[in-house]
C-alpha positions in Angstrom: 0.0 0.0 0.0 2.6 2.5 0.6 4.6 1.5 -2.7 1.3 2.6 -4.1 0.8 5.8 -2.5 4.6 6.8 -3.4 4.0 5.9 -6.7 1.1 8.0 -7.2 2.7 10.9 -5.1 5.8 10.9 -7.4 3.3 10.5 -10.7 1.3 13.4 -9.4 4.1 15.9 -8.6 6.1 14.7 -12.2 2.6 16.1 -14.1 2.8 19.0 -12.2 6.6 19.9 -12.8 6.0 19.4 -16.3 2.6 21.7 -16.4 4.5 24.1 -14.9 7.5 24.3 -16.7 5.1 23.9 -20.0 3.1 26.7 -18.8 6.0 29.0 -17.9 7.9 27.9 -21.0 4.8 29.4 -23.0 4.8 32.4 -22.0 6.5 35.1 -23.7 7.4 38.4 -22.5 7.3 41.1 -24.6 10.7 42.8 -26.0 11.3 46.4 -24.6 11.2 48.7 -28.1 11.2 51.7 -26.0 14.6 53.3 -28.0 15.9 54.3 -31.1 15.2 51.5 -34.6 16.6 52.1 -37.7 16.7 50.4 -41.2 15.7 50.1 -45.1 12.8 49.6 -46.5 12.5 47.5 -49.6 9.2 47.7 -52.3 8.5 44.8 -53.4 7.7 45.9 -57.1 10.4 47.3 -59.4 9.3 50.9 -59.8 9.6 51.3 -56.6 12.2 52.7 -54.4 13.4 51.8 -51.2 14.1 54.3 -48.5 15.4 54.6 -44.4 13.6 55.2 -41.5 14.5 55.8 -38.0 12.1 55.4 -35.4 12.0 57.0 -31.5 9.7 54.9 -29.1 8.7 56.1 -25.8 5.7 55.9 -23.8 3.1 59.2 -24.1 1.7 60.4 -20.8 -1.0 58.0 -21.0 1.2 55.0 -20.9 1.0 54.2 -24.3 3.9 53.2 -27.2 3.8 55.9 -29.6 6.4 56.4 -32.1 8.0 59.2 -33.7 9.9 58.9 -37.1 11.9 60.6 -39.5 12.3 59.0 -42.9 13.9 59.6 -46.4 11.0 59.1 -48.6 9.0 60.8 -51.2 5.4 59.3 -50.4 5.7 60.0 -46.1 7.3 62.8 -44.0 8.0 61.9 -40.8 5.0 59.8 -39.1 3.7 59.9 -36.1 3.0 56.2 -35.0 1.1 54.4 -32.5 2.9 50.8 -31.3 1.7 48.1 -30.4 3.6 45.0 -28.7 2.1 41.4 -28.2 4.7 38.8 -27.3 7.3 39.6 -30.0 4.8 41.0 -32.6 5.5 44.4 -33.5 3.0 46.7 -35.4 3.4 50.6 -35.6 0.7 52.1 -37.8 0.1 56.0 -38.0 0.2 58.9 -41.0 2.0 62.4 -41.8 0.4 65.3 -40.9 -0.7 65.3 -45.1 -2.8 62.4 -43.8 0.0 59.7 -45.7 0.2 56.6 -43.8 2.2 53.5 -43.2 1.7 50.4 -41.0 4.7 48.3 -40.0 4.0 44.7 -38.8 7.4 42.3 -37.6 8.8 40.2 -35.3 11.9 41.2 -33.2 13.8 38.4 -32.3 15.4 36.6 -29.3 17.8 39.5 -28.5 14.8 42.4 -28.9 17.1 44.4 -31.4 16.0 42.9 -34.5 12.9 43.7 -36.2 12.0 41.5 -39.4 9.1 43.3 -40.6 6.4 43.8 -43.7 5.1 47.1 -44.4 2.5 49.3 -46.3 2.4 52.7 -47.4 -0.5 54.8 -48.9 0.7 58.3 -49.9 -2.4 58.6 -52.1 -3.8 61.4 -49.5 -1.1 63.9 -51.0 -1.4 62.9 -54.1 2.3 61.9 -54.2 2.3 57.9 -54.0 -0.1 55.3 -54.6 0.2 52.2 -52.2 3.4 50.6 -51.8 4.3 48.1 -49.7 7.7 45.4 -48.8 9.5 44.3 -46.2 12.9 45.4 -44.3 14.6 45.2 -41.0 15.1 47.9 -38.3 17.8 47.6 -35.5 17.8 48.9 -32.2 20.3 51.1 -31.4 
């Protein structure tokens, strides 16, 4: 009878290790961003042409990521974005004051400097651009 019991106490605390290093093993923490990113930005069709940007991320006075960039292109003037962080998934999204836009969706990677990313511009408010989109990677400085 006590083999039994021992047996059962060592099956029941070897699930429970395992749930909990399983459940802990799940859980991802979310990469600081707060910093300075910077990289290029490649379109994927031909006529278009690739350009830098450098983003600032802070937190406003509300709490909240927002993102302020400056960027060599002729479809967006420096955007002012909103971030948003879930695990290692990365999305800033916001416009130019003409009302341009971009949205920037990635993954940063183990080290949280990395961002692998996909993007998508529409710099038809000004007129100057039609939609363009690609992919690039920023780094964290």
């Amino acid at each position: 009878m006590a083999r039994k019991t021992l047996s059962f106490h060592v099956l029941f605390l070897s699930s429970w290790l395992l749930m909990t290093i399983a459940a802990g093993s799940a859980q991802q923490t979310a990469p600081d961003v707060r910093g300075t990113w910077s990289g290029t930005f490649f379109p994927k069709h031909s006529n278009g042409a690739s350009f830098t940007m450098t983003v600032v991320i802070d937190r406003d006075s509300h709490g909240h990521l927002v993102g302020s960039s400056t960027l060599n292109s002729d479809c967006l003037k420096d955007a002012q974005l909103q971030v948003t962080v879930k695990g290692s998934y990365v999305v800033l999204a916001g416009s130019d004051e003409e009302g341009d836009s971009i949205t920037v969706r990635g993954t940063v990677d183990d080290t949280g400097t990395l961002l692998r990313h996909t993007y998508i511009l529409n710099g038809s408010a000004s007129g100057k651009c039609e939609t363009d989109d690609g992919t690039g990677t920023m780094g964290k400085r």
